[in-house]
N, C-alpha and C positions, 0 to 999 in steps of 0.2 A: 786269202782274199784274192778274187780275184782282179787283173786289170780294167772293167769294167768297175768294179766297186772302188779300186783305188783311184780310179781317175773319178768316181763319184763325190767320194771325201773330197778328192781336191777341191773342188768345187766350191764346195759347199765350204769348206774353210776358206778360202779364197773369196768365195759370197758375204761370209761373217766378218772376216776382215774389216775392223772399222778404217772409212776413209779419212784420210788427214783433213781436215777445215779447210774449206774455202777459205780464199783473202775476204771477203764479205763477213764471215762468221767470226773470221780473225778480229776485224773493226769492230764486229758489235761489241763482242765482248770486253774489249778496249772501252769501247768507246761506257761502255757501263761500267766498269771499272772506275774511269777515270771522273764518270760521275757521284759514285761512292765516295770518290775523296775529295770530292768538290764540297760535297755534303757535309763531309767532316769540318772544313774547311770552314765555310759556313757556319755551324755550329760552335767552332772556336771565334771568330769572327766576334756573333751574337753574343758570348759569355764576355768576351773581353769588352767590346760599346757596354755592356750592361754594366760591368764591375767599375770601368775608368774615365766611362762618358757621362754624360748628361744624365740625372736625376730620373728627367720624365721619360724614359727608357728603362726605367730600373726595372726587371721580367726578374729579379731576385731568384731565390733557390728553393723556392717550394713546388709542391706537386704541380701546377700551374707549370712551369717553368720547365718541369723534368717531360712534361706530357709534350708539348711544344718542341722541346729540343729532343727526346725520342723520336718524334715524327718525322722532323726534319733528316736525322740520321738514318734512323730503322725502314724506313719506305724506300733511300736510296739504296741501303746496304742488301737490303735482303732482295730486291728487285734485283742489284745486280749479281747475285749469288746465281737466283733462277735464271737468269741470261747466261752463265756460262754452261747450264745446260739445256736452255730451250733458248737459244738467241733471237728466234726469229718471232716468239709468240709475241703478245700485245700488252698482257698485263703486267706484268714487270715495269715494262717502259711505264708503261700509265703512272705503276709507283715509284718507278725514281722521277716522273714529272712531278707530281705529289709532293716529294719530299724536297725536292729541287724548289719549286714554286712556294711553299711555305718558307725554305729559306733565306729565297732571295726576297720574300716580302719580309720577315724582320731584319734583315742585313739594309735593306734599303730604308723602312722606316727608322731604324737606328744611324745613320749618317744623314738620317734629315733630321731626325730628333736634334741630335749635335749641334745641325749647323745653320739653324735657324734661330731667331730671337728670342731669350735674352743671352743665349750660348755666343762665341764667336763666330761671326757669317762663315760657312762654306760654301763651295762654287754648287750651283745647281741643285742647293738641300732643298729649297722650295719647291720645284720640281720632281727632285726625287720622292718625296712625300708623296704626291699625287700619284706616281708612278707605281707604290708601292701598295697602293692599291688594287690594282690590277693583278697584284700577284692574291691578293688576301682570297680574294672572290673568284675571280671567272676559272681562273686557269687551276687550282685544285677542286674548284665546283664543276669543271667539265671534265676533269681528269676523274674526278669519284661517280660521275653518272656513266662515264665510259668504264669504267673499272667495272660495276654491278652488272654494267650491260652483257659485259663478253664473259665474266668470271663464271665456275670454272675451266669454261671448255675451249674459253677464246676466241670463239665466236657467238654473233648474235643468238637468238632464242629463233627466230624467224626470218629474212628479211624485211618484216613489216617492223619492225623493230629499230632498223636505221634511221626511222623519222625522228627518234625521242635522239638519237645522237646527235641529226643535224638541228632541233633544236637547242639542245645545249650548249653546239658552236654559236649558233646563232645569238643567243641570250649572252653568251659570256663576251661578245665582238659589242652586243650594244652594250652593256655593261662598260665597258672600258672603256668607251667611247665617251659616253655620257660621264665617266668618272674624271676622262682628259678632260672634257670641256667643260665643266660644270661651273657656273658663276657663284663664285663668293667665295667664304673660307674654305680652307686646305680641309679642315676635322674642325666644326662649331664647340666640340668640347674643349679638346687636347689644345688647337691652336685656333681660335677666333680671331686672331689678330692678323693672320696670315692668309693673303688671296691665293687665289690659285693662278698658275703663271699662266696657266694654259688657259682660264676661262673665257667666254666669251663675254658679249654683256649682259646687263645685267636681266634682260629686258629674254634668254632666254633661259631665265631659272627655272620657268615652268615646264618646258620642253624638258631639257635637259632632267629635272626628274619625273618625270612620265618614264622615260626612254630609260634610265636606271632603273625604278620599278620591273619597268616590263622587262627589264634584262637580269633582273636578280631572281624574279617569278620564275623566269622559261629555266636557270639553272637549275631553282630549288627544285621546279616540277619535275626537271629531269632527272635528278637524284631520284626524288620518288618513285617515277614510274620505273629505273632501276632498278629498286628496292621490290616495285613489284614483279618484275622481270624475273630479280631473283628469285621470288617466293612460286613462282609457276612454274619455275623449271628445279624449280626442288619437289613438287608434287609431279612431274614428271620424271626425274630423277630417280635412275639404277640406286645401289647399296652402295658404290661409291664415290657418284657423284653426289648424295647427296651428303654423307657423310665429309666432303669437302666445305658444303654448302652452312652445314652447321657447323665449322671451327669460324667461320667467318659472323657467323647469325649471334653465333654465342658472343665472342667480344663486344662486338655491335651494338648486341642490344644489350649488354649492360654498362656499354659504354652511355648509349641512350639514355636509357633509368638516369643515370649520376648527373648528365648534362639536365634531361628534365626538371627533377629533381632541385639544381641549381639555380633554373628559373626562380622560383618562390620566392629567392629572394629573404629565405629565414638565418639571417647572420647567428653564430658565425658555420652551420651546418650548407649552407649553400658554397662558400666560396670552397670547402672541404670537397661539396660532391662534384664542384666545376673541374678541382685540380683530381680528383678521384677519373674523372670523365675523361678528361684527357692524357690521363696516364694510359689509362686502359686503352681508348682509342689509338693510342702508339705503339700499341701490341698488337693489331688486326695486321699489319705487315707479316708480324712472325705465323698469327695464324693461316695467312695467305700462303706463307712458305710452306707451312706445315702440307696445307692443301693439296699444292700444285705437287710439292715432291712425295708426297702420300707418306710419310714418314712418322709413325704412331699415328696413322690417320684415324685408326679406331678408338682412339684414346678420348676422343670427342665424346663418346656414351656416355664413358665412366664418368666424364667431368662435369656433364650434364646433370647426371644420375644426381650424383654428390652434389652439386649445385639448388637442386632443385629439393634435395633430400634434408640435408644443413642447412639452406637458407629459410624453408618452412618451419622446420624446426627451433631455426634461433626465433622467427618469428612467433610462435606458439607459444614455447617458455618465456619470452619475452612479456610480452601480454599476459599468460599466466602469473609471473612474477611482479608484475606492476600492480595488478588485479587483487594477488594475494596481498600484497604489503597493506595497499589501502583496505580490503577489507578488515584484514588483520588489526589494523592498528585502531580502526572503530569500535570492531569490540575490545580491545583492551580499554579504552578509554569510556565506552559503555561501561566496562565491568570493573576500573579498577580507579577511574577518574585523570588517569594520565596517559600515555603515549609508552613504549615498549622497545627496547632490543631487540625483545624475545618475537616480534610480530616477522623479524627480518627475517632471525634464525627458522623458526619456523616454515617459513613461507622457502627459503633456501632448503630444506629438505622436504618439501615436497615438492618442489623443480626436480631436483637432485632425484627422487622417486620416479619420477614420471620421464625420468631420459632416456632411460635405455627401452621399455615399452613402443615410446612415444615414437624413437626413432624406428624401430622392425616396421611398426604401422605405418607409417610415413616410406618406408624402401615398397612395402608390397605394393601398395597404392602404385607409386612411380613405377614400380617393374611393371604393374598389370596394365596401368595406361599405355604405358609409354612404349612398353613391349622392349623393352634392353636385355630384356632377359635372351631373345633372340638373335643378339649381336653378341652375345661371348665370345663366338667361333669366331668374329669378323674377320679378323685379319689372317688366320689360318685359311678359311674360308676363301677369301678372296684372291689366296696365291693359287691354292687347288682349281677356282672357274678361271683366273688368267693362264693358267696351265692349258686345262681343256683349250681353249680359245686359239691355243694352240697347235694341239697336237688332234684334238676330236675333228673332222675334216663339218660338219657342219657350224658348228662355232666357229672355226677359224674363218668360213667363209662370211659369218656374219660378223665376224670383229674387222676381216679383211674390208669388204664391203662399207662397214661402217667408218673406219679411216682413211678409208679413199676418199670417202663423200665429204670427208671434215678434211681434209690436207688438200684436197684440188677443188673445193669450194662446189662441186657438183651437184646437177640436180637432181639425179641418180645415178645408183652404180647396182650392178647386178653380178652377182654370180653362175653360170650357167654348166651344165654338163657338157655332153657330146652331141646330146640331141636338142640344146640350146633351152633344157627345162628352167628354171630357176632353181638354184642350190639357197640361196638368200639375196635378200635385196636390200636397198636404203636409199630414201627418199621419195622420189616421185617414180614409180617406174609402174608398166612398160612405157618408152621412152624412144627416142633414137639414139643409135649407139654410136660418140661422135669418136670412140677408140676402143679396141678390140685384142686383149691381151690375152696370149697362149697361157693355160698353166697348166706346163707338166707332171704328170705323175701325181696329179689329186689325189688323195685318197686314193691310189688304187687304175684310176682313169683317166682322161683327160677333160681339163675346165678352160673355161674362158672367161674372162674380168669382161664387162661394159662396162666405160665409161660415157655418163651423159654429158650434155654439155656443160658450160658454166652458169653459174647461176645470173652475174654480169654480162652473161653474153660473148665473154671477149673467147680467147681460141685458149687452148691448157700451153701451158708452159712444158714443151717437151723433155725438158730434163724432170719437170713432175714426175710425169708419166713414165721416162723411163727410170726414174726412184719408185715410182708404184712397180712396175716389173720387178726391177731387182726384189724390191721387197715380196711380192707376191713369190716368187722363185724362191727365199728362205723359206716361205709360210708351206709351199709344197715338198721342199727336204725336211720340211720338221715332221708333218702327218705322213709322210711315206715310209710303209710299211718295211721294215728292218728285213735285209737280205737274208735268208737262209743258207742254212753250212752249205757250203759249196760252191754257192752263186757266184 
């Protein structure tokens, strides 16, 4: 080897070198830490007011209960998991706000529960009550329209798109507002006998729910338009973002079904699919980890697969099986003047028949819709194109290119030759180029990075950019072409 190559190596080990954490990266991940065990915290809190306090607080030990205090746990815990490797992203935080803001709304209705009438008075329970409202609604209902809004890439879908966020602040400030000042009882069911400290008179109860409506409307709408945020950037969605986009769709929406479902209102199968609904709903955290850290990210198909494979099926033989009994048991009683065992047994082996058939038929169908048959390879697949992306000098400029525009929020970035052609691009481009990065030894040649400006207008943050160099400088030791005996 020679001294040119070894001072090459150097280099480039010396490039790879991970830097030790800023003080700033240090706190965050502190500071999420120490919200994880706030949560806990919390959690024990809630079990113990429920187990040794007041009655009308009793959230007991059913699926209810477990769903509830999962959320409260699982949204801090695993949010801060993902912050000690992405500190700086968005959605994390959003879920330890989540999980934090559900907490501290039954920790605070439970010390008003306590210490209002006919319990023994405590200091400020009446107040606390009112306050613990604020947690139920605004601040997890702007925290889950922000969460859809940016998930999984952590940022918006557009900038057109920042409107439905600052509606959501917007809705959930009058929300709370309108919840402090609202004239009359605390909660007309739970406490009618108790005003609210905070109210005004009486003479604005009208106002004051106008101003609540319209502030619970802009949440929920926010949510929605979320929800649809999410579904248009899953139809725009690569193989692995969208494959993120379904571990999240899937709990969701059978979290949804069970909450549905629980509306009806048909005892005692509603409060079943309520406490079904929110157990589930306290697993979307784990599938958000799942997402973000891509960890059996392709596992999603299979679960799909099988989901949609078993659950038409249970439903088929189900129906089948109801269908057959009652036919069954007519004609015995047609033919023998009484009613049958034998109508059960029967009807049980022709289920029994019809399962293994039923089910091949039922997978082809889903493979041929659904196309899963073309995700086997997925996850092998997906290390092979992150590889390329790497080393093949036109993907890497397009992956380069592509995480410049999402890390420096830019309106374009371009990749260029010698003769300043485009090698790839992302965003808005051609453009003006408000930064102009050397990179050595492309492929072969010499390139150069544009960076366009911000999308906010404001100036880049030059330690960004000089973290884009650095990085663009590993991206050109990876694709450069391996020295020859002798060099």
């Amino acid at each position: 080897m020679t001294s040119s190559s070894a001072a090459e190596s150097t280099a480039v080990e010396s490039a790879t070198a991970p830097e030790p954490p800023t003080r700033s990266v240090v706190r965050l991940r502190r500071l999420a830490t120490i919200s994880a065990v706030v949560a806990v915290a919390e959690a024990v809190v809630i079990l113990l007011v429920s187990a040794f306090g007041d009655e009308r607080f009793g959230i007991g030990f059913g699926l209810a209960a477990i769903g509830f205090l999962g959320s409260v746990v699982l949204f801090p815990i695993v949010g801060a998991l993902i912050v000690q490797r992405r500190p700086v992203t968005r959605v994390p935080w959003l879920m330890i706000a989540i999980g934090l803001g559900f907490g501290l709304a039954l920790v605070t209705y439970g010390y008003g529960t306590n210490g209002v009438p006919p319990a023994q008075p405590l200091p400020w329970a009446a107040e606390t009550l009112v306050i613990s409202q604020v947690f139920f609604v605004p601040l997890p209902g702007t925290a889950i329209a922000l969460l859809l809004l940016l998930f999984p890439t952590d940022r918006l879908l557009s900038p057109r798109w920042k409107a439905v966020a600052v509606v959501a602040a917007i809705g959930a400030v009058l929300y709370a507002i309108a919840t402090l000042v609202r004239p009359g009882s605390v909660d007309q069911e739970a406490f009618p006998a108790i005003d609210n400290p905070f109210g005004l008179s009486p003479g604005w109860a009208g106002a004051a729910d106008a101003v609540l409506t319209v502030g619970n409307a802009m949440v929920a709408g926010s949510i929605v338009l979320g929800a649809l945020s999410l579904a248009i950037r899953y139809r725009r969605a690569d193989v692995v973002e969208a494959a993120q986009i379904r571990w999240i769709a899937l709990v969701a929406g059978v979290a949804a079904i069970a909450l549905a479902i629980s509306a009806f209102q048909i005892d005692p199968w509603s409060d079943v699919a309520f406490g079904i609904g929110l157990v589930v709903l306290a697993c979307v955290p784990i599938a958000i980890g799942i997402a973000i850290t891509r960890y059996h990210l392709y596992d999603i198909d299979r679960l799909i697969n099988r989901a949609l494979v078993y659950g038409s099926l249970t439903a088929i033989l189900a129906g089948i099986f109801t269908a057959g009994i009652g036919l069954a048991q007519r004609l015995f009683v047609a033919i023998t003047g009484e009613s049958s065992d034998a109508a059960i047994v029967l009807t049980t082996l022709v289920v029994a028949t019809l399962y293994a058939p039923l089910r091949k038929r039922l997978e082809a169908i889903v493979d041929r819709r659904l196309n899963f048959d073309e995700r086997r390879f997925g996850a092998y697949r997906d290390e092979v194109e992150k590889y390329l992306t790497i080393v093949e000098p036109s993907r890497a400029a397009e992956r380069l290119a592509g995480e410049a525009i999402r890390e420096l929020a830019a309106a374009g970035v371009a990749v260029v030759d010698a003769d300043d052609h485009p090698i790839a691009t992302a965003g808005v481009w051609p453009m003006a180029a408000a930064h102009r990065l050397p990179l050595a030894g492309w492929g072969g040649g010499p390139a150069t990075i544009l960076v366009g400006s911000r999308l906010d207008g404001r100036p880049h943050d030059p330690r960004s950019i000089a973290e884009l160099e650095r990085v663009a400088g590993l991206v050109g030791a990876a694709i450069r072409p391996p020295s020859g005996p002798g060099s």
